[in-house]
C-alpha positions in Angstrom: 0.0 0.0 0.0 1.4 3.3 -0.7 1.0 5.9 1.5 1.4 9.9 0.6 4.2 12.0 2.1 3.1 14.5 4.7 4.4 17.2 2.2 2.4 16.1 -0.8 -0.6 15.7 1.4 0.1 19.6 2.5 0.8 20.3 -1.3 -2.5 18.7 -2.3 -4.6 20.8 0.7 -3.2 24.0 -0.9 -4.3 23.4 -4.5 -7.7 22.0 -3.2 -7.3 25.7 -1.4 -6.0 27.7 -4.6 -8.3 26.3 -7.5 -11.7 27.3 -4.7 -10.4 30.6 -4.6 -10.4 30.8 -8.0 -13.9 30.0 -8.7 -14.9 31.7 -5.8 -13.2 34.8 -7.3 -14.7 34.6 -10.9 -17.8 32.9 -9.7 -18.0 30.5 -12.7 -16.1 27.4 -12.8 -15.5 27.6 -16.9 -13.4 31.3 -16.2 -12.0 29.9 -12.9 -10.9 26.8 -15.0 -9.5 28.4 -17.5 -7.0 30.4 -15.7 -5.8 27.7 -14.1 -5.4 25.7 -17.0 -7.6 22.9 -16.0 -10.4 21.7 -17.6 -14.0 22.8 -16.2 -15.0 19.2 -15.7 -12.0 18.4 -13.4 -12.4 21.5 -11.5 -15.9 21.0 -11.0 -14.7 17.6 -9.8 -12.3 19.4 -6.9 -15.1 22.0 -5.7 -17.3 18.9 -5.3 -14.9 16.6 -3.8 -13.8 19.4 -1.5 -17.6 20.0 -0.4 -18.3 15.9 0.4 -14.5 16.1 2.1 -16.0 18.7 4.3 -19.5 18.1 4.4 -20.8 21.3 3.6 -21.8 23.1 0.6 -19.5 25.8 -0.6 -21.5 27.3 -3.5 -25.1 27.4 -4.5 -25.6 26.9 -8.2 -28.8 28.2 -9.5 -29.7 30.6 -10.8 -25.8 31.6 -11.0 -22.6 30.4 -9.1 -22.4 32.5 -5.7 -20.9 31.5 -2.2 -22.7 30.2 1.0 -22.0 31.5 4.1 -19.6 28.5 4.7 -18.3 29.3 1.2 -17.3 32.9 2.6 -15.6 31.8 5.8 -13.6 29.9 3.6 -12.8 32.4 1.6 -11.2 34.0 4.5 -9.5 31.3 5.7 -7.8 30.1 2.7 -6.6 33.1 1.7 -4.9 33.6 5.1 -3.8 30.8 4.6 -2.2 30.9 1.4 -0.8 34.5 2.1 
């Protein structure tokens, strides 16, 4: 079984962190995907595995892409973090 290294794992965290902020900059996942040079289905993929990791819902959807409140506190926290 193979096991990640404590810095990948860290490294992983902060592009989970980095590719939220940018959809939750642009507030559309195709703009937010293209910057980052990713396609839109794989960074759909991250917000939503990000949201079951956590259990909480980070955007609502309809009628347009905007933040929750938990979406917001996140916000905050990740770009502390990534500061």
């Amino acid at each position: 079984m193979n096991f990640l290294h404590p810095q990948e794992i860290s490294a992983m965290i902060l592009l989970h962190l980095k590719y939220f902020l940018m959809v939750a900059e642009e507030l559309n996942i195709t703009r937010a995907a293209e910057r980052l040079y990713i396609s839109q289905q794989s960074l759909s993929n991250h917000i939503s595995n990000m949201e079951r990791e956590l259990d909480v819902k980070l955007f609502t959807r309809s009628p347009k892409l905007s933040l929750t409140y938990a979406g917001g506190l996140l916000v905050e926290t990740a770009t502390q973090i990534l500061d």
